[in-house]
C-alpha positions as CSV (number, residue, x, y, z in Angstrom):
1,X,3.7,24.6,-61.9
2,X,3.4,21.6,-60.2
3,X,2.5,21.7,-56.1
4,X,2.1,18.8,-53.8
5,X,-1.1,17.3,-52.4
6,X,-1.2,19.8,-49.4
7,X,-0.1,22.7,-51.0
8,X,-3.5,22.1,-53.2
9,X,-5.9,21.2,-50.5
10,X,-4.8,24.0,-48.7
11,X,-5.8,26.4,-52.1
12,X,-8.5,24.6,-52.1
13,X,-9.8,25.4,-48.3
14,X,-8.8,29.0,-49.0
15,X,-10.9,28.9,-52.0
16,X,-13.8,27.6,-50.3
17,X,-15.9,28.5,-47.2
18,X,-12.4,29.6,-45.4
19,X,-11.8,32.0,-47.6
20,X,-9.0,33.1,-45.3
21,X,-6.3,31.8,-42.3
22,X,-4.8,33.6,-39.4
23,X,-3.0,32.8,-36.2
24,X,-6.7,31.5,-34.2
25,X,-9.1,31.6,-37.1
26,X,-10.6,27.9,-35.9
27,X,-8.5,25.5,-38.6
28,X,-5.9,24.5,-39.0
29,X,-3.3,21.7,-41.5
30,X,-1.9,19.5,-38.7
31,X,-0.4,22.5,-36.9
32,X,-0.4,25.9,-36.8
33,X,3.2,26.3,-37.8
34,X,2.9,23.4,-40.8
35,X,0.0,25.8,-41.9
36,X,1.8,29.3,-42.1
37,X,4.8,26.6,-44.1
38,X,2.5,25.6,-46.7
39,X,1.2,29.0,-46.8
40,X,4.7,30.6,-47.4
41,X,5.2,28.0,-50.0
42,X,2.4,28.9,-51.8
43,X,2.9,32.7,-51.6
44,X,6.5,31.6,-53.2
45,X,4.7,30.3,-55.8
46,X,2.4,33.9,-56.6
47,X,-0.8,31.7,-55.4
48,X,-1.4,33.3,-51.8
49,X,-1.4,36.6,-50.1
50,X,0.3,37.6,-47.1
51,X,-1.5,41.0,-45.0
52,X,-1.0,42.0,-41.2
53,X,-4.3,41.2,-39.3
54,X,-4.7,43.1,-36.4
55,X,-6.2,40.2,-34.5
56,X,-9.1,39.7,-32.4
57,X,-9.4,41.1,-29.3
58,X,-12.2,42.4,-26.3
59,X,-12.7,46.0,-25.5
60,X,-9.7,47.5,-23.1
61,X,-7.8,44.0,-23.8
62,X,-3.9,44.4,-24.5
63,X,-2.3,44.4,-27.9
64,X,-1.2,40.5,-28.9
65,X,2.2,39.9,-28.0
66,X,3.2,38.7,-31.7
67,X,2.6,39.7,-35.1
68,X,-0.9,38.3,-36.8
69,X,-0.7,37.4,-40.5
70,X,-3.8,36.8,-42.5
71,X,-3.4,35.0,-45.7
72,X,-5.6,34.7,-48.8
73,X,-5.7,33.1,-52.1
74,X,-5.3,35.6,-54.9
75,X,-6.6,35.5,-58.1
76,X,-3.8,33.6,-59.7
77,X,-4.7,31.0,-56.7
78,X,-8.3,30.8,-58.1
79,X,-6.9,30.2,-61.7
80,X,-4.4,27.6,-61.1
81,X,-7.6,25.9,-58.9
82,X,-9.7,26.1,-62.0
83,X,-7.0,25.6,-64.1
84,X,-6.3,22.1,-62.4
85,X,-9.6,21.0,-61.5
86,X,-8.9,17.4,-62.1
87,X,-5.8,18.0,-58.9
């Protein structure tokens, strides 16, 4: 399968000392909405997981007002990475 030059380097920061991204995590690709599309594209393509993440929040503070996703690579992600090392 071929994927395009962000699609990878977003594998590859999933792969590496991210490991994971959410709504808040600290990084971002360009936006936080350009993120979560890359992400989707590469759960279309069997790469990345999708899981509700309950968020961060303070002792006594209110429930977020909007879903939290966290998403991961799985471990088709990790063998397409190594698979295409040269990417």
């Amino acid at each position: 399968m071929k994927l395009g030059c962000n699609q990878i380097d977003v594998l590859k920061c999933l792969a590496g000392r991210h490991g994971a991204y959410h709504r808040g995590c600290g990084w971002v690709w360009d936006t936080d909405s350009g993120t979560v599309r890359i992400l989707e594209s590469l759960i279309r393509h069997n790469l990345v997981e999708k899981q509700h993440h309950p968020g961060f929040h303070y002792p006594g503070a209110p429930p977020l007002p909007y879903p939290v996703f966290q998403y991961s690579i799985n471990q088709s992600g990790l063998d397409w990475l190594r698979e295409n090392k040269s990417s």
